[in-house]
KOLMAR-615566 format. One record per residue (C-alpha): residue number from 0; residue in three letters; x, y, z. Coordinates in nm, 4 decimals, decimal comma. Layout:
N
+------+------+----------+----------+----------+
: sepa : panu :        u :        v :        w :
+------+------+----------+----------+----------+
:  NUM :  ALA :        X :        Y :        Z :
...
+------+------+----------+----------+----------+
This chain:
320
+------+------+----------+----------+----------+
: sepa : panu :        u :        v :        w :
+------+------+----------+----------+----------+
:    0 :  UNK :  11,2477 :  17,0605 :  -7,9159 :
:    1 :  UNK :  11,3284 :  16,6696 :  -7,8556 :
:    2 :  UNK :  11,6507 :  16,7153 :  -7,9447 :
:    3 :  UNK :  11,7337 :  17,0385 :  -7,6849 :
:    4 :  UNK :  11,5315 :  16,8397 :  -7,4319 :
:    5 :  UNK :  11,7869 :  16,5447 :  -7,4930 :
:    6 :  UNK :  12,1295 :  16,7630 :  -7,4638 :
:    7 :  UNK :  11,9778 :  16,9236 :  -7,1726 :
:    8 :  UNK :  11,8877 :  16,6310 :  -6,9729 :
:    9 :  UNK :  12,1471 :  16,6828 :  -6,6978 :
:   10 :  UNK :  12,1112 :  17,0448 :  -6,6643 :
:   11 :  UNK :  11,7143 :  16,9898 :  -6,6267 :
:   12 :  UNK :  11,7664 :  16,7923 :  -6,3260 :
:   13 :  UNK :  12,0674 :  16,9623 :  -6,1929 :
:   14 :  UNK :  11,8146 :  17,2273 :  -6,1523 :
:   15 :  UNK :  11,5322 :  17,0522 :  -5,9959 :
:   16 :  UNK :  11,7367 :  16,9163 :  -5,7801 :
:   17 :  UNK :  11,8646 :  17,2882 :  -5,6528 :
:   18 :  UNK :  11,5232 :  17,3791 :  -5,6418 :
:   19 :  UNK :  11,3802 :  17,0747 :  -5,4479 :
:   20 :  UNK :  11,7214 :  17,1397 :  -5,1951 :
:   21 :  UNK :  11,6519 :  17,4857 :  -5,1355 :
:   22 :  UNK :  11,2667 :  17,3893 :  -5,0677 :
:   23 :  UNK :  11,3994 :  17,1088 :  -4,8409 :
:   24 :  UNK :  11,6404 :  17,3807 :  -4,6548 :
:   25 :  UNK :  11,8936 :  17,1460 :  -4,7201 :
:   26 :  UNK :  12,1747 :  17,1156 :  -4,9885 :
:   27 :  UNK :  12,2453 :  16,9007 :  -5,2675 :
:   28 :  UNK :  12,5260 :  16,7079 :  -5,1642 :
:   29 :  UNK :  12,4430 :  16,6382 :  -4,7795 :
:   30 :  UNK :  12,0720 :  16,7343 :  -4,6096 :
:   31 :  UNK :  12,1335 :  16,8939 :  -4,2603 :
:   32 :  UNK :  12,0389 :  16,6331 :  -3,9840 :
:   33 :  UNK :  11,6603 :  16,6940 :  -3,8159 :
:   34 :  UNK :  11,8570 :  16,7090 :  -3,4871 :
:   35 :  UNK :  12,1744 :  16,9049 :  -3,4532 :
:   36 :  UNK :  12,4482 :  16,7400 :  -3,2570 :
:   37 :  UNK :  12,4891 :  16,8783 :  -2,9085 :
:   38 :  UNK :  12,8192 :  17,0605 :  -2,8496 :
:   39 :  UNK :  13,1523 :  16,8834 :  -2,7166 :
:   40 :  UNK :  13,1046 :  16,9088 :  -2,3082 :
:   41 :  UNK :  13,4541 :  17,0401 :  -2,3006 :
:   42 :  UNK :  13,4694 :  17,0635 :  -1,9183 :
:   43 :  UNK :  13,3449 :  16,7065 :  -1,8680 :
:   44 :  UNK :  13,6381 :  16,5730 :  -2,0807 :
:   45 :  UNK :  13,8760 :  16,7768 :  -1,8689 :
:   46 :  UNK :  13,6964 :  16,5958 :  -1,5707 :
:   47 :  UNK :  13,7368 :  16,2395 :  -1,7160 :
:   48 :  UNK :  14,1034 :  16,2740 :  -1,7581 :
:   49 :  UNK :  14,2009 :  16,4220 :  -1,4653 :
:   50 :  UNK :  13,9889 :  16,1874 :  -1,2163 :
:   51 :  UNK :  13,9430 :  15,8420 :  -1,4117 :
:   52 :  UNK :  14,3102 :  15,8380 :  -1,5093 :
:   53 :  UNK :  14,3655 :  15,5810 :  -1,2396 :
:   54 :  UNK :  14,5723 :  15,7933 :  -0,9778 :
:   55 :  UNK :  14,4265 :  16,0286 :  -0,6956 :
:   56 :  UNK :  14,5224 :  16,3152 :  -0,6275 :
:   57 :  UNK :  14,7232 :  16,3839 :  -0,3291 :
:   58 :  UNK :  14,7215 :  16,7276 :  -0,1267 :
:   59 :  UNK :  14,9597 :  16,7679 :   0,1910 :
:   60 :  UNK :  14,9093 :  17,0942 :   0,4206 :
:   61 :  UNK :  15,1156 :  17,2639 :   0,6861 :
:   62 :  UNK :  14,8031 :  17,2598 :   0,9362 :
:   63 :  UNK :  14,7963 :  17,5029 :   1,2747 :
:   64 :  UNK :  14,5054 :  17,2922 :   1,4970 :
:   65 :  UNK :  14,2671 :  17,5001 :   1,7775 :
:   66 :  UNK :  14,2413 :  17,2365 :   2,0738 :
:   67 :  UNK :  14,3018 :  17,3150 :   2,4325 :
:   68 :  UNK :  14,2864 :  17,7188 :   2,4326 :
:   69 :  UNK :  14,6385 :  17,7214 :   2,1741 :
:   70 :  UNK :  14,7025 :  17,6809 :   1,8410 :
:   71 :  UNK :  14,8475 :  17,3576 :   1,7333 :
:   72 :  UNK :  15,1410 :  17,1923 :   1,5421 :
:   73 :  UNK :  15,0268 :  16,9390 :   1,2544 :
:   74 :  UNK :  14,9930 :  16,8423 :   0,8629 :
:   75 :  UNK :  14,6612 :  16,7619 :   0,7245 :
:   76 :  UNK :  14,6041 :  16,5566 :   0,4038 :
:   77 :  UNK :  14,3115 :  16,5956 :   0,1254 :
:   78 :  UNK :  14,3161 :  16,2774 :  -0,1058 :
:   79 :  UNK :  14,0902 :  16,3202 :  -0,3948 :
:   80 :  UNK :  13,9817 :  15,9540 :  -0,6133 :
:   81 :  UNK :  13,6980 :  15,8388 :  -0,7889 :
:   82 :  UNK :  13,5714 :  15,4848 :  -0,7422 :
:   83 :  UNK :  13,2669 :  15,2251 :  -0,7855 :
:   84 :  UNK :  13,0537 :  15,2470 :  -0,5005 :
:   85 :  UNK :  12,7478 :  14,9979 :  -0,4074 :
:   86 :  UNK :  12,4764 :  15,1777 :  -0,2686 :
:   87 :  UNK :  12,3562 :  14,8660 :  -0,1163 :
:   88 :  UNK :  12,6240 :  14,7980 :   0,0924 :
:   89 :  UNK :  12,8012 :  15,1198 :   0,0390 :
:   90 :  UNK :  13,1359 :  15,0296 :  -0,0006 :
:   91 :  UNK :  13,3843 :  15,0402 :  -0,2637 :
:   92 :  UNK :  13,3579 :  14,7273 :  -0,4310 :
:   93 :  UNK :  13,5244 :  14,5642 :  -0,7617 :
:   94 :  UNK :  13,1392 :  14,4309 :  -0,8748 :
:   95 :  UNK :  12,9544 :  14,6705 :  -1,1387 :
:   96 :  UNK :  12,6653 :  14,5363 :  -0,9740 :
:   97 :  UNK :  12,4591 :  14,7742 :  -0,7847 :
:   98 :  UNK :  12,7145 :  15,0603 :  -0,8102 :
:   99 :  UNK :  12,7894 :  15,4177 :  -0,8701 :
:  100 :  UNK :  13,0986 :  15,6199 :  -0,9762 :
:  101 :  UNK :  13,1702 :  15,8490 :  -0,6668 :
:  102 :  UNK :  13,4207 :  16,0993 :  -0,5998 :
:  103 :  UNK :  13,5942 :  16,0192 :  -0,2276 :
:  104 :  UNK :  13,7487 :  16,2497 :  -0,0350 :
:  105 :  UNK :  13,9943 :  16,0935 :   0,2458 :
:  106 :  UNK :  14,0642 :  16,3702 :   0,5149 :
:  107 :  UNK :  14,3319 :  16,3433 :   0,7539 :
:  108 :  UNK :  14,4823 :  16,5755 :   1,0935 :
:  109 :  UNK :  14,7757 :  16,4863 :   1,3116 :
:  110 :  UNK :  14,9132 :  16,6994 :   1,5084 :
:  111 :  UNK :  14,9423 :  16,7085 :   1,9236 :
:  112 :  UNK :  14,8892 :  16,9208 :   2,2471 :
:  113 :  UNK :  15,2018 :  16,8834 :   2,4330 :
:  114 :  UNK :  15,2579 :  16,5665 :   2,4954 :
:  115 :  UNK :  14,9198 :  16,3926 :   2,3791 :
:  116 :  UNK :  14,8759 :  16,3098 :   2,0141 :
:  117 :  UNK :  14,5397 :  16,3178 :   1,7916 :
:  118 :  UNK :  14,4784 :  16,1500 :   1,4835 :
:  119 :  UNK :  14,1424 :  16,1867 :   1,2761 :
:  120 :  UNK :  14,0338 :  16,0820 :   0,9482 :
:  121 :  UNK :  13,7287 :  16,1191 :   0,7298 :
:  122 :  UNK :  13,6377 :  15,9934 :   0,4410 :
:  123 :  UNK :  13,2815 :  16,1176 :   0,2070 :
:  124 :  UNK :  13,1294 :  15,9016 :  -0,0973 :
:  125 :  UNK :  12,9532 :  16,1591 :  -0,3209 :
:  126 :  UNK :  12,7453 :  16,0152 :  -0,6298 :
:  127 :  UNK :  12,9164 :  16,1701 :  -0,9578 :
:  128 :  UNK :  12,6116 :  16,2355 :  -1,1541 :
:  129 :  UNK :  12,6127 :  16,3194 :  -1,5173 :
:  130 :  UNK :  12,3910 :  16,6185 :  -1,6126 :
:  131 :  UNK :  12,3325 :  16,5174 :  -1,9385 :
:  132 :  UNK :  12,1131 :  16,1875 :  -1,8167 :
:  133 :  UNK :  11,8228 :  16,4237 :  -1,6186 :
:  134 :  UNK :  11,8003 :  16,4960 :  -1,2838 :
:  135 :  UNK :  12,0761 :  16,2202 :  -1,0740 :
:  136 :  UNK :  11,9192 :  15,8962 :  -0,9415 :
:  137 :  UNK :  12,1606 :  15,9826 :  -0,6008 :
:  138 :  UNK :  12,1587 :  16,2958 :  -0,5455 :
:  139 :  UNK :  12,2796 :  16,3150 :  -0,1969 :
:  140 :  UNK :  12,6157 :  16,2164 :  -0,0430 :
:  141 :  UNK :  12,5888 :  15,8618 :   0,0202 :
:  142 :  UNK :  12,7617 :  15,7819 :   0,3628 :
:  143 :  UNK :  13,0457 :  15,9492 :   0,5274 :
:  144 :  UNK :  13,3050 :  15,7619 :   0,8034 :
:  145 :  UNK :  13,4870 :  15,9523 :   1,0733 :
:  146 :  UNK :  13,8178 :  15,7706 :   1,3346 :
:  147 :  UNK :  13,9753 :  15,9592 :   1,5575 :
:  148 :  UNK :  14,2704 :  15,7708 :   1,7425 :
:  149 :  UNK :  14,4123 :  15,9522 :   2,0376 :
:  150 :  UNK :  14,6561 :  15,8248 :   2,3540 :
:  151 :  UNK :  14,3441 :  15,7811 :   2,5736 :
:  152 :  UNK :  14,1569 :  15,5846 :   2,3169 :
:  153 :  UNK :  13,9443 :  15,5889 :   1,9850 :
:  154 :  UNK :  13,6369 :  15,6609 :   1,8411 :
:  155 :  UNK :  13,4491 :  15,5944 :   1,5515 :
:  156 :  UNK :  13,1477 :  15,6822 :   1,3747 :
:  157 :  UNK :  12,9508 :  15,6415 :   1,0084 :
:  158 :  UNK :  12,7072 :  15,8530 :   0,8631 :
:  159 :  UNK :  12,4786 :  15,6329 :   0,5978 :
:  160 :  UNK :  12,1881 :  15,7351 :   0,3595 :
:  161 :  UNK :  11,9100 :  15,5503 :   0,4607 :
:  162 :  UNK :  11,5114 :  15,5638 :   0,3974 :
:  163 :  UNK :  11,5433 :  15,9856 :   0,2619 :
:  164 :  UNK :  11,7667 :  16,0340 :   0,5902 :
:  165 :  UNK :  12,0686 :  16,0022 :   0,7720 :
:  166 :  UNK :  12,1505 :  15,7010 :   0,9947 :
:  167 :  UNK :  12,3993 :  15,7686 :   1,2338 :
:  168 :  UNK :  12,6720 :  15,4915 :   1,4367 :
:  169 :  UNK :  12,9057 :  15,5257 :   1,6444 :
:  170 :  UNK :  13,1015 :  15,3644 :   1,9287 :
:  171 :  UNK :  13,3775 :  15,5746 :   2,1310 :
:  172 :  UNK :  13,5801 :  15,5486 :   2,4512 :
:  173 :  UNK :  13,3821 :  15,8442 :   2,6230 :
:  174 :  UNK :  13,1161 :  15,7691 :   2,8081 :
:  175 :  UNK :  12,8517 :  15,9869 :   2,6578 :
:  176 :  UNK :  12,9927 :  15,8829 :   2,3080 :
:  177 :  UNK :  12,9755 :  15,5230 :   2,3709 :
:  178 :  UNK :  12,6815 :  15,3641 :   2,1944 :
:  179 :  UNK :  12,5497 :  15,6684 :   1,9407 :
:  180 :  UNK :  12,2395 :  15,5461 :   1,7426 :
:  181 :  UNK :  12,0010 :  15,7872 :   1,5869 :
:  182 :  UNK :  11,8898 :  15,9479 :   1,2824 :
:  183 :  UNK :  11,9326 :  16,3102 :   1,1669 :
:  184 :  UNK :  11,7115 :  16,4716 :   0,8896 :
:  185 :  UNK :  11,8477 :  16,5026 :   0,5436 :
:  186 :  UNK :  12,0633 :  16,8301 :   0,4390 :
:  187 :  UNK :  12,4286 :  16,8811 :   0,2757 :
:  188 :  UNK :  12,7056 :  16,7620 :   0,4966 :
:  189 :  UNK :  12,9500 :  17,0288 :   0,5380 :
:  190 :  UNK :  13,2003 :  16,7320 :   0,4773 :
:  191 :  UNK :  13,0982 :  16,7300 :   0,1225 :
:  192 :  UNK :  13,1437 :  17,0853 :   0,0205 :
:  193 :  UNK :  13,5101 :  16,9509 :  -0,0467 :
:  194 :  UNK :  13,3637 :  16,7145 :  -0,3158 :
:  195 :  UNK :  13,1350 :  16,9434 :  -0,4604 :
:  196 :  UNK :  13,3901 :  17,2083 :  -0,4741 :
:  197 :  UNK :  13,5936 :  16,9822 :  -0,6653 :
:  198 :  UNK :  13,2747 :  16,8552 :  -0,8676 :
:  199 :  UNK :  13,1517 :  17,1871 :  -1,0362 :
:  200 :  UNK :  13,2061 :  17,4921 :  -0,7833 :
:  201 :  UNK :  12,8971 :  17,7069 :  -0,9847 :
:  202 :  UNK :  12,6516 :  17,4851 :  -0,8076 :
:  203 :  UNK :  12,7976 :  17,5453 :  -0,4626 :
:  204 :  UNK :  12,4701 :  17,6258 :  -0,2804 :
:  205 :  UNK :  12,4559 :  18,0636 :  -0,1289 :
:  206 :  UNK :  12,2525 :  18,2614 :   0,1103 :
:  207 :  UNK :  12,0653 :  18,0871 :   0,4240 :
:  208 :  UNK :  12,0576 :  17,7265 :   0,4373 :
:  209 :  UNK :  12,0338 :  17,4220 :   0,6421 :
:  210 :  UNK :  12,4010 :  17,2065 :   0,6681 :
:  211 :  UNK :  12,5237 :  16,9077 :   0,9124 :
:  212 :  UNK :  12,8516 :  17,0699 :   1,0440 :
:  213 :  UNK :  13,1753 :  16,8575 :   1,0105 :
:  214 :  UNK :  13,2352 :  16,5251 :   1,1863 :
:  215 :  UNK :  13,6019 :  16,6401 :   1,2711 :
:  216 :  UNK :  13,4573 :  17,0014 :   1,4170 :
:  217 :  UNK :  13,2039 :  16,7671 :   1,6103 :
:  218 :  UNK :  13,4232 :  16,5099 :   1,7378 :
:  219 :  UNK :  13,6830 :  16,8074 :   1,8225 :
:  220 :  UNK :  13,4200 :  16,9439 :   2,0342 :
:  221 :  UNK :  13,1945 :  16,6827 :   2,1497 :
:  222 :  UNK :  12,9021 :  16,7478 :   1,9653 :
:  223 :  UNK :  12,6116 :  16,5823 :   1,8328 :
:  224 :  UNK :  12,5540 :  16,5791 :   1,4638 :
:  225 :  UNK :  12,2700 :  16,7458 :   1,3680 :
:  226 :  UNK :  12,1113 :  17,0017 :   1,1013 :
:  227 :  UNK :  12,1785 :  17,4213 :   1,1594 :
:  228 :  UNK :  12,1362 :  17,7149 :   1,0637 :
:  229 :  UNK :  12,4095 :  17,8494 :   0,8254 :
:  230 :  UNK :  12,5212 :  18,0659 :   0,5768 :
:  231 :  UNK :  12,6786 :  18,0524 :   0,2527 :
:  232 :  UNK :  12,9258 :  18,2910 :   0,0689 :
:  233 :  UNK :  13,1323 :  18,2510 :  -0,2317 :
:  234 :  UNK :  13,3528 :  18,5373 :  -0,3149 :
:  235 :  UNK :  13,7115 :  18,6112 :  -0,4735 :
:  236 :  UNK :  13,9653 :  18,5597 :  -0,2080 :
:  237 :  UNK :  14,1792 :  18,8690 :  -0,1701 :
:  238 :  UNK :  14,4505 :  18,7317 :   0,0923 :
:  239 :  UNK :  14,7827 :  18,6464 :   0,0138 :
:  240 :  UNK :  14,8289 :  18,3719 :   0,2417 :
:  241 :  UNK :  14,7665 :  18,0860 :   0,0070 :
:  242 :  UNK :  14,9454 :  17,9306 :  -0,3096 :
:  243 :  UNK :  14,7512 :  17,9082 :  -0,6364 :
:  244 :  UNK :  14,5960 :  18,1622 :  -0,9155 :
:  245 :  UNK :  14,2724 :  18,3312 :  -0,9461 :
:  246 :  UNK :  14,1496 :  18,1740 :  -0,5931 :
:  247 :  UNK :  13,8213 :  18,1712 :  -0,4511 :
:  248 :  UNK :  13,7001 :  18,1700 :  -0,1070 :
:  249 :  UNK :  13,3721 :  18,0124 :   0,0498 :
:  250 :  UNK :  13,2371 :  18,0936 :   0,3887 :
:  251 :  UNK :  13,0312 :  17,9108 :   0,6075 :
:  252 :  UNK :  12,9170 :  18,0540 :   0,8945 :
:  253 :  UNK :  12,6973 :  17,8880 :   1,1757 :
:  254 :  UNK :  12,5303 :  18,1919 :   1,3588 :
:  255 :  UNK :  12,4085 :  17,9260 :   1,6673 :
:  256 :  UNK :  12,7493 :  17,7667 :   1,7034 :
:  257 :  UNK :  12,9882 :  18,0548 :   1,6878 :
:  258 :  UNK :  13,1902 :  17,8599 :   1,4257 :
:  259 :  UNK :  13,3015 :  17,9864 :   1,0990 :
:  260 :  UNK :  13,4890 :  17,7921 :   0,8312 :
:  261 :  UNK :  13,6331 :  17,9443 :   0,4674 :
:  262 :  UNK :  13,7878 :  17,7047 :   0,2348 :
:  263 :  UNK :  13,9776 :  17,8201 :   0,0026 :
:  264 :  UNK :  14,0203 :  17,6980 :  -0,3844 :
:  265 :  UNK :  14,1569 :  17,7707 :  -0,7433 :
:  266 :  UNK :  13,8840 :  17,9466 :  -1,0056 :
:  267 :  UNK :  13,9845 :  17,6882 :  -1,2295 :
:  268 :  UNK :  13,9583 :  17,3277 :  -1,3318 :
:  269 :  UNK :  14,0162 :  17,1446 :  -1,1256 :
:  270 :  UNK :  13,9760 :  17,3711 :  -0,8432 :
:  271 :  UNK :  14,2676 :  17,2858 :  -0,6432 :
:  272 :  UNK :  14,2012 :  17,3454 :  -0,2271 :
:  273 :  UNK :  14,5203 :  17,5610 :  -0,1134 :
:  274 :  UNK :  14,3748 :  17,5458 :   0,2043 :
:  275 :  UNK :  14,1385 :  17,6291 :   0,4526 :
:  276 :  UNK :  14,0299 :  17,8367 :   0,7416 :
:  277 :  UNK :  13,8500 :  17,7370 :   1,0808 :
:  278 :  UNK :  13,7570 :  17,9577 :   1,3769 :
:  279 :  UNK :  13,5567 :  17,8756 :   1,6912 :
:  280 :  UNK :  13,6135 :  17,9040 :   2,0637 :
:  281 :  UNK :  13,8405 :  17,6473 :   2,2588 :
:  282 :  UNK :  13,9069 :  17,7031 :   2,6336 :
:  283 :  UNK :  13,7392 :  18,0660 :   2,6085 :
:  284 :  UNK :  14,0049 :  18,1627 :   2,3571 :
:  285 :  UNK :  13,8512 :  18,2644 :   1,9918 :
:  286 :  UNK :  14,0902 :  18,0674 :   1,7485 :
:  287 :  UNK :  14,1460 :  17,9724 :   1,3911 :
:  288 :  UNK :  14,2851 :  17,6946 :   1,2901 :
:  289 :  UNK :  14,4563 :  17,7097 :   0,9032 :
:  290 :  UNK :  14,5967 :  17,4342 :   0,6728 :
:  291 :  UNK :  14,7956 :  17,5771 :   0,3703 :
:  292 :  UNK :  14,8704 :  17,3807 :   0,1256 :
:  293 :  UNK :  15,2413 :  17,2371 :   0,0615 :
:  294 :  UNK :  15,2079 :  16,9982 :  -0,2003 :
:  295 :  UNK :  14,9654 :  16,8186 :  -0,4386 :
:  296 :  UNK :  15,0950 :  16,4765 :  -0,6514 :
:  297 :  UNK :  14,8869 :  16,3222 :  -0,8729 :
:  298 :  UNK :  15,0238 :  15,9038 :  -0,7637 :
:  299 :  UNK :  14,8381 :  15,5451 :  -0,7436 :
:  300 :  UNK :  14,9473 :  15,5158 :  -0,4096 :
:  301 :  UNK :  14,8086 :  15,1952 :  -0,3725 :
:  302 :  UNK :  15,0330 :  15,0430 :  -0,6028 :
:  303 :  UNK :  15,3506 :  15,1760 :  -0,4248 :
:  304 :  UNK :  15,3485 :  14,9858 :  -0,0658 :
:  305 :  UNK :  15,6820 :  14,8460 :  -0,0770 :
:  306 :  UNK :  15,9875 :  14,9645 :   0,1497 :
:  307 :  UNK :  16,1631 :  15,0976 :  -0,1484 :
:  308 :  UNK :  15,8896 :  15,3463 :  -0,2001 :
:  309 :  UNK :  15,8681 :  15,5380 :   0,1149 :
:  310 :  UNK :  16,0994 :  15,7728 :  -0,0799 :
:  311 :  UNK :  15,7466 :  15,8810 :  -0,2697 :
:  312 :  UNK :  15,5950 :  15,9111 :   0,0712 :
:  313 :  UNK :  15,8453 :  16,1483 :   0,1955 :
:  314 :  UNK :  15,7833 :  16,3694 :  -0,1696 :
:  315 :  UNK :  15,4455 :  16,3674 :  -0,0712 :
:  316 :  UNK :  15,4700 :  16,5464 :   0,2524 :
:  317 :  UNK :  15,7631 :  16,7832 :   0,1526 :
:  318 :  UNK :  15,7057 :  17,1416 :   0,0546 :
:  319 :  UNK :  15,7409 :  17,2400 :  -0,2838 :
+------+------+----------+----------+----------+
């Protein structure tokens, strides 16, 4: 019996140890880890390497501008970048301290009304938050910055997040612009559904809700910023107007303001805007305004500021 116990040795514990594996729900050669790794976050790698690649992305539109009862003449930009934000200060800054990766969207319109010329451009700093760390420490646009440069003059005013609300600045040439200082109630900015379109388009927010209409809409018009009433619709787009595949359209409509704007995107990563829609009254007449887009370059324009490069300038605002 020694003996058999002896030559047997190995296969004894071979055994066991199948036994004490299948016991264990593991295997012999590797025991499965107590927590299973969580799956690759395929989308968020797509996101990384399109928008920390060190280039932004550069959209140019043929634009048709409501102002003055008639439709308008123009080309409207979209430039889309990520950078480090302080939300101190809130500015872009080259210090890790105190900052936040946001995406920025830079906004521009030219285009005149005869004779007299209009310039306006926006720019919104919205907190890229990473679901994976809990619910975001900023969850709310941080500040958004409007010019407008015309023959008679200029304006300017900044939106900031302060104390859970919205401080509002602004100095212009007209008179009941002039000195603007006051503070609106938190909600989405209608100037960051751009950004969030481009951010994850699923989480778009539907149905009735509360939304600060756009600073270029407002400034257009002489408004005051505040919160309204509006709607929310995201549907398949079914026009053929626009460039791109598989396009989506979402409405906003403003049921007090008689202003409706649709803005137009790509289904897919990374939601390309092909353009946009805009209609409200001017002069009495019911018009919409419509960008379409011509062009989109993915460029470090900052890097290319020489004369020799306004041969990439010119490729930027050419069709396709």
């Amino acid at each position: 019996m020694k003996q058999i116990v002896t030559k047997n040795f190995l296969l004894f514990v071979l055994i066991l140890a199948v036994i004490f594996a299948f016991a264990m729900k593991a295997t012999i050669f590797q025991k499965e880890p107590d927590t299973k790794p969580k799956p690759a976050d395929t989308l968020s790698a797509h996101f990384n390497s399109y928008w920390f690649s060190g280039k932004a992305e550069v959209n140019s539109y043929q634009l048709k501008q409501a102002k003055n009862g008639a439709l308008n003449d123009g080309e409207a930009m979209l430039i889309f970048m990520t950078e480090d934000f302080r939300t101190d200060k809130q500015v872009k800054t080259d210090n890790k301290e105190n900052t936040i990766p946001v995406l920025k969207t830079t906004n521009s319109k030219k285009f005149s009304t005869g004779a007299y010329e209009y310039s306006l451009l926006a720019s919104v700093f919205t907190p890229i938050n990473n679901p994976t760390d809990g619910p975001p420490l900023f969850p709310n646009t941080l500040k958004v910055s409007l010019s407008d440069q015309e023959w008679d003059g200029h304006s300017y005013l900044q939106i900031s997040y302060r104390n859970n609300g919205y401080q509002v600045s602004g100095k212009s040439y007209y008179e009941k612009e002039a000195d603007e200082n006051y503070t609106i109630a938190k909600a989405m900015f209608e100037d960051e559904l751009w950004n969030r379109i481009r951010l994850n388009p699923d989480k778009l927010p539907s149905g009735e809700l509360q939304l600060i209409p756009g600073t270029m809409a407002a400034r257009l018009r002489h408004k005051p910023l505040e919160p309204l009433p509006a709607k929310a619709t995201l549907a398949d787009y079914e026009g053929v107007l626009y460039p791109g595949l598989y396009l989506k359209s979402y409405t906003i409509e403003y049921p007090t303001d008689d202003r409706t704007l649709i803005i137009i995107f790509e289904k897919l990563f990374p939601h390309k805007i092909v353009g946009w829609e805009e209609t409200y009254d001017t002069k009495d007449n019911l018009l919409t305004s419509r960008a379409v887009l011509k062009k989109t370059t993915q460029t470090d324009y900052w890097n290319h500021k020489a004369p020799a490069d306004s041969v990439l300038r010119q490729s930027l605002l050419s069709t396709r």
